[in-house]
C-alpha positions as a printed NumPy array, in Angstrom:
array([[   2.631,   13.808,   -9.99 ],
       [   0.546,   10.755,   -9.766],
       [  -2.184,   12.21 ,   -8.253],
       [  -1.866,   15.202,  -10.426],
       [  -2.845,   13.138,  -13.389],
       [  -5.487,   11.239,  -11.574],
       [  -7.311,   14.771,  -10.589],
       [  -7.049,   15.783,  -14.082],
       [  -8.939,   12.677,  -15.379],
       [ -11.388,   13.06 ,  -13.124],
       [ -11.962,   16.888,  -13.933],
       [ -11.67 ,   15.882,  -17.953],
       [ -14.586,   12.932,  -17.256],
       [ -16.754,   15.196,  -15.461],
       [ -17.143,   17.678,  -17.727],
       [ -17.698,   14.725,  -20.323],
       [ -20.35 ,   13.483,  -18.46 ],
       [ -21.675,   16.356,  -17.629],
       [ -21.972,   17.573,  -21.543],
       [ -23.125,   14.657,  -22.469],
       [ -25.771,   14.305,  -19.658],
       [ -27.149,   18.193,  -20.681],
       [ -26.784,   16.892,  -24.446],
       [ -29.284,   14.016,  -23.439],
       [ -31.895,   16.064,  -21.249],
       [ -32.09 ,   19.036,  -23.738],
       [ -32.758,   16.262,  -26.521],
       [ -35.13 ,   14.132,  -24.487],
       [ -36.865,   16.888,  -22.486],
       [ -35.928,   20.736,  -23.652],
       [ -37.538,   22.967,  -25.172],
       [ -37.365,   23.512,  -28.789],
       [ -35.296,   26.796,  -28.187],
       [ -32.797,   25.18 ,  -25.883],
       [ -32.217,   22.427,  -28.297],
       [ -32.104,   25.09 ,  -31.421],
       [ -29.176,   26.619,  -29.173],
       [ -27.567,   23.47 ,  -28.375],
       [ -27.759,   22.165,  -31.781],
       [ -25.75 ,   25.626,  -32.804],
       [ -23.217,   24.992,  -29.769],
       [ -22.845,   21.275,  -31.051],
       [ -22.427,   22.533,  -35.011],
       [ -20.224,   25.32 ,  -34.061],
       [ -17.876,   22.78 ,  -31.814],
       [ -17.927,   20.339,  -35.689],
       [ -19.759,   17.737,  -33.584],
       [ -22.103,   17.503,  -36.71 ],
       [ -23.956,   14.311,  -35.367],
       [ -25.201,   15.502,  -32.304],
       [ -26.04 ,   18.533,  -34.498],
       [ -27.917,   16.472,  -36.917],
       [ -30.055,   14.749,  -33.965],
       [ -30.67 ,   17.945,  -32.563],
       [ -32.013,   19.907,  -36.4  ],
       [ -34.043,   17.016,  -37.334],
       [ -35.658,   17.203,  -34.022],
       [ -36.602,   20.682,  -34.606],
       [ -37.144,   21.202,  -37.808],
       [ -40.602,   20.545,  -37.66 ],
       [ -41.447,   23.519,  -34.859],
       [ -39.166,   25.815,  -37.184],
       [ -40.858,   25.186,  -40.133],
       [ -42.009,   28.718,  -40.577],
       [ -39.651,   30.612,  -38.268],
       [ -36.705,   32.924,  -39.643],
       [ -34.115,   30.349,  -37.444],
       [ -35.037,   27.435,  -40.731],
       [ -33.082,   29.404,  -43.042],
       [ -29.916,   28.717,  -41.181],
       [ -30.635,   25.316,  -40.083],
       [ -31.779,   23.885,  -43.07 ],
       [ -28.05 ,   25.185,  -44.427],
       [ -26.322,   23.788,  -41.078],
       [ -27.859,   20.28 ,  -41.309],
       [ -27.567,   20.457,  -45.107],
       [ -23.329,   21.104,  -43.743],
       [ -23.82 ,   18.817,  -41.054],
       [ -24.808,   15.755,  -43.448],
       [ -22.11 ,   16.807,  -46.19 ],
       [ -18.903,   17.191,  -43.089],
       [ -19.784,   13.342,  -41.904],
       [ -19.867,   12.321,  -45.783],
       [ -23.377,   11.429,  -45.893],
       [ -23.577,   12.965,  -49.232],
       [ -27.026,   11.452,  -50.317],
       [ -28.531,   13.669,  -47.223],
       [ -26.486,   16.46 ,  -48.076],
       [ -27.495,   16.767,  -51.831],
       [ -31.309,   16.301,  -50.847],
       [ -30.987,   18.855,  -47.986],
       [ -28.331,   21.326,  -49.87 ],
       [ -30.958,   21.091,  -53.327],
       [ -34.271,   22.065,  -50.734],
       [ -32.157,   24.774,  -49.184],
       [ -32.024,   26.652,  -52.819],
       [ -35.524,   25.824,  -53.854],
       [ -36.792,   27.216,  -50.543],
       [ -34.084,   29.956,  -50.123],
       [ -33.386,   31.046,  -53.561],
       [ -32.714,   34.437,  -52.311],
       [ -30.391,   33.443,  -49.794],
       [ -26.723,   34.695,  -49.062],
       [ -25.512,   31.218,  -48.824],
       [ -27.66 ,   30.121,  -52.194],
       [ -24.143,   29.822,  -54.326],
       [ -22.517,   27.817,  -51.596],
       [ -25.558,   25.342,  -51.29 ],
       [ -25.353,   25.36 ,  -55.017],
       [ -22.025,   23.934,  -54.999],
       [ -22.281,   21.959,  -52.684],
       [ -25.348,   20.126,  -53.833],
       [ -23.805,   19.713,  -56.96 ],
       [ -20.065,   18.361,  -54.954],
       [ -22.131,   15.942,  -52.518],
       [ -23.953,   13.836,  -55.893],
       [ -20.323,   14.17 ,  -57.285],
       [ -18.494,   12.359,  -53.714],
       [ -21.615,   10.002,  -54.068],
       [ -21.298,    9.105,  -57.583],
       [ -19.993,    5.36 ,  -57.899],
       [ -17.011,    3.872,  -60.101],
       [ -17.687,    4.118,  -63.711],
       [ -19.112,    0.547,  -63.714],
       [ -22.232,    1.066,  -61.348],
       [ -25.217,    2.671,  -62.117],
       [ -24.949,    6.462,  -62.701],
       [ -27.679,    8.257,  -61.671],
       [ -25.621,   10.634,  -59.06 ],
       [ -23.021,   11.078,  -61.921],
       [ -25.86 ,   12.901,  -64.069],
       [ -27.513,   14.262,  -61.35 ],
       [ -24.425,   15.706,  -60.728],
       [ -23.168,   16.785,  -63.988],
       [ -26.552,   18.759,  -63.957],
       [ -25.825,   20.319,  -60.847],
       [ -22.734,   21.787,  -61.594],
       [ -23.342,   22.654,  -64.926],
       [ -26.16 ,   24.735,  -63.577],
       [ -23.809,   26.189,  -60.939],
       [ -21.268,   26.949,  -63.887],
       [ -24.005,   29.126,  -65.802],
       [ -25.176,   30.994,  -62.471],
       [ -22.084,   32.003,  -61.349],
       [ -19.257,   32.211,  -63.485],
       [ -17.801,   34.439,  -61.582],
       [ -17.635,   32.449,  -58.259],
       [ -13.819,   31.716,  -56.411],
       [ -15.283,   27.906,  -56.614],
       [ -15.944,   27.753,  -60.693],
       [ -12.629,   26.349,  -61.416],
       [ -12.961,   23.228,  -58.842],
       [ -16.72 ,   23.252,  -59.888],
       [ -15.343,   22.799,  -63.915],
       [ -12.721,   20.059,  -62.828],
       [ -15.02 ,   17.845,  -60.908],
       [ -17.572,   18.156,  -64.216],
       [ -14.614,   17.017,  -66.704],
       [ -13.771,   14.637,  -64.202],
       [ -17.571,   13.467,  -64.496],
       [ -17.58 ,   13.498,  -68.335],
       [ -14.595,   11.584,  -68.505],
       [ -15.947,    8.558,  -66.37 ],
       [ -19.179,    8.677,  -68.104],
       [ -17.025,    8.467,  -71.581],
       [ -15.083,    6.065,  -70.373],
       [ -17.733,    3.787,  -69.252],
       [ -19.525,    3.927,  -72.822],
       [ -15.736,    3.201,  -73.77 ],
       [ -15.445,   -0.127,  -72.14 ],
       [ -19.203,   -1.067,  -73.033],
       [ -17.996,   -1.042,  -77.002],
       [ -14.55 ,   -2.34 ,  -75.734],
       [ -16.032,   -5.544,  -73.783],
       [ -17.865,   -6.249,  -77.072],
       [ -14.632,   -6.631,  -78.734],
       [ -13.211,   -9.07 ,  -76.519],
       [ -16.089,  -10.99 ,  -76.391],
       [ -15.891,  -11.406,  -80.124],
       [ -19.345,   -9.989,  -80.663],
       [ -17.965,   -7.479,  -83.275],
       [ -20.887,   -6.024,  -84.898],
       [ -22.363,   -5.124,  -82.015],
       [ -18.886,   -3.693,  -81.1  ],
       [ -18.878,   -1.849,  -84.166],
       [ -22.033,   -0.377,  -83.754],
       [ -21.558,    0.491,  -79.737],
       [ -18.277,    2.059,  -81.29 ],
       [ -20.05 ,    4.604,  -84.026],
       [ -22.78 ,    5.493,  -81.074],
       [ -19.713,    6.729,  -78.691],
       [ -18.215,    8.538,  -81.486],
       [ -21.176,   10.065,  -82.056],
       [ -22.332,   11.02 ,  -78.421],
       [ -18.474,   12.059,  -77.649],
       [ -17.249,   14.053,  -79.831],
       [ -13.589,   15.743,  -79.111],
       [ -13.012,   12.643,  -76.837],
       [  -9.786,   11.479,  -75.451],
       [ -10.828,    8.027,  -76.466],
       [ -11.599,    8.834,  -80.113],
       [  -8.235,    7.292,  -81.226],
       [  -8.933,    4.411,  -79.409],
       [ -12.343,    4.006,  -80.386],
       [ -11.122,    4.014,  -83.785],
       [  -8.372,    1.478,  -83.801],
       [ -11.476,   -0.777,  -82.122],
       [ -13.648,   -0.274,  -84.515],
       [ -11.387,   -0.919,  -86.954],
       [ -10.01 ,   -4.412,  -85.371],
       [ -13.739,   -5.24 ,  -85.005],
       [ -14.632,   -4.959,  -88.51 ],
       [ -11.249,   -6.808,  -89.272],
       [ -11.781,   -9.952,  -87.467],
       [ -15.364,   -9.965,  -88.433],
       [ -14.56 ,   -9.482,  -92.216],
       [ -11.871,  -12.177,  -91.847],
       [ -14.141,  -14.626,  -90.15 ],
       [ -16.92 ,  -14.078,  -92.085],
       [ -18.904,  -17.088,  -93.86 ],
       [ -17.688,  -16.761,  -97.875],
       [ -20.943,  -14.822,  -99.151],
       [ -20.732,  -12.206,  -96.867],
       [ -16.772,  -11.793,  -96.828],
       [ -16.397,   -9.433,  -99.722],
       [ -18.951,   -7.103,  -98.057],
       [ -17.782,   -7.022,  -95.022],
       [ -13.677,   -6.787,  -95.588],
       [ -14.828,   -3.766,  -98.042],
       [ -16.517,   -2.488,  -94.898],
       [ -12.788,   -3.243,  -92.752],
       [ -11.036,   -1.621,  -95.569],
       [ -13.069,    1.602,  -95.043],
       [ -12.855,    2.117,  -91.563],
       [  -8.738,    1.164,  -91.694],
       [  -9.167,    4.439,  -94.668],
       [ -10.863,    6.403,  -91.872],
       [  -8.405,    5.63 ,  -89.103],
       [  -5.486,    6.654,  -91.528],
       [  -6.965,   10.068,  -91.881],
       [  -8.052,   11.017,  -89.045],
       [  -4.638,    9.761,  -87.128],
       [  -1.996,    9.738,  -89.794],
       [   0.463,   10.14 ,  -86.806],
       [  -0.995,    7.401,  -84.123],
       [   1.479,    5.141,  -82.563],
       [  -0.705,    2.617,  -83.781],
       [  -0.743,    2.837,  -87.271],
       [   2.204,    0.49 ,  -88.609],
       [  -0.193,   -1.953,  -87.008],
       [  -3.227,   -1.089,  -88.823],
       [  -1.475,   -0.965,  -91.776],
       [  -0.083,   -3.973,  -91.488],
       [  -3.612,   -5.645,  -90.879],
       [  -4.795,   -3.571,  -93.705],
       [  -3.039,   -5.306,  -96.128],
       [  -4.05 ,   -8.579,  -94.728],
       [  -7.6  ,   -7.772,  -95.777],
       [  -6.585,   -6.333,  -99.479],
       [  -4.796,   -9.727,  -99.885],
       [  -8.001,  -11.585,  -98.352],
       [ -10.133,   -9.665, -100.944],
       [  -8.204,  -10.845, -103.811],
       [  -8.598,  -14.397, -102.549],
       [ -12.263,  -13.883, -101.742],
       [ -12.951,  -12.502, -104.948],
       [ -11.155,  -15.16 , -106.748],
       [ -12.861,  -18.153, -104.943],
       [ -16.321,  -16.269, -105.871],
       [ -15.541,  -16.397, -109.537],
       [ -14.181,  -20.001, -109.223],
       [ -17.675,  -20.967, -107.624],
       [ -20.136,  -18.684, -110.009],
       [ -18.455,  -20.215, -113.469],
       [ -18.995,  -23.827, -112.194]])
């Protein structure tokens, strides 16, 4: 039994070595049509980076050949299967400008548009591959509306919109807990401008709202009256637009916190202007 196993190791390693020694001489020393068929062997058996040596070593002789079609759309694969997704976008986005009339044009499409979407970094990095990729699919959604993938292709581009929202979110939000209200206030108008129909309207409200409280609370005496006017607004606008929110007892509540500060302010104002 003992030697069974032994002969069986040996047979396994032989042919291991014996792959992998024809894998090195084709890519050191074959001809370009021996490595265009091994690199097909080596894609077809999902060994995508021997595959991905093998195209980029060829693509140059192919350049003009019929065979760079289908291996611009295997390494394109290739680059996208070991989640290098920055080589799989650039390679996926040149298949469809050079292939445009290409049976595998929709799947590149999505896939360009799904490899900036796996690259795309948490909401708090840069997010150039979010828009790129928001672009992408959004031009995948108007060429094929049709296509089995549109529904996964819609869910990754909410998904997209909702970080990018979000993001713009905490930006106003970070304001606000920094104490720089006006700046808070303003960052707060710009999102509900930019997103409207956003989950984080409500939110964005009640913000906006507790930014232009504290700041017309802790306002210097000559420009109190303004700005708790200005609180007293937005606490208006926040009770119509979400006459049911969870929060509103609160705002309410700080609401009349501000009419009673009014009166106060008002009355200190006329103390000071009949003296």
């Amino acid at each position: 039994m003992q030697k069974m196993k032994k002969l069986a190791f040996v047979l396994i390693l032989t042919v291991l070595l014996g792959s992998c020694g024809e894998y090195q001489n084709v890519l050191n020393k074959g001809k370009n049509t021996e490595r265009y068929q091994l690199a097909v062997d080596m894609y077809e058996k999902e060994d995508y980076k021997k595959a991905i040596t093998l195209f980029e070593k060829i693509m140059g002789p192919y350049a003009n050949k019929p065979q760079m079609e289908r291996i611009q759309f295997m390494i394109s694969d290739c680059y996208f299967k070991t989640e290098n997704y920055t080589m799989a976008s650039y390679y996926f986005t040149k298949f469809i400008t050079n292939y445009p009339e290409s049976s595998k044009v929709q799947e590149a499409a999505y896939f360009s548009a799904k490899s900036y979407y796996l690259a795309a970094p948490k909401y708090s990095r840069d997010q150039e591959d979010t828009y790129k990729a928001l672009s992408a699919y959004q031009d995948f959604i108007d060429r094929y509306p049709q296509s089995e993938l549109i529904e996964e292709a819609n869910k990754d581009y909410a998904e997209l919109n909702r970080k990018l929202q979000f993001k713009d979110f905490e930006v106003a939000r970070q304001y606000f807990h920094t104490a720089r209200y006006k700046a808070a206030i303003q960052a707060f108008e710009t999102f509900n401008e930019d997103h409207l129909g956003s989950e984080f309207k409500e939110e964005s409200y009640y913000y906006s709202f507790k930014s232009a409280y504290e700041l017309g609370m802790k306002s210097i005496l000559s420009k109190k009256e303004e700005r708790i006017s200005e609180a007293l607004l937005s606490h208006k606008k926040f009770q119509k637009t979400f006459p049911e929110s969870e929060k509103l007892k609160e705002v309410d509540a700080l609401g009349v916190k501000l009419q009673d500060e009014l009166i106060k302010t008002k009355e200190l104002l006329a103390t000071i202007s009949q003296k």
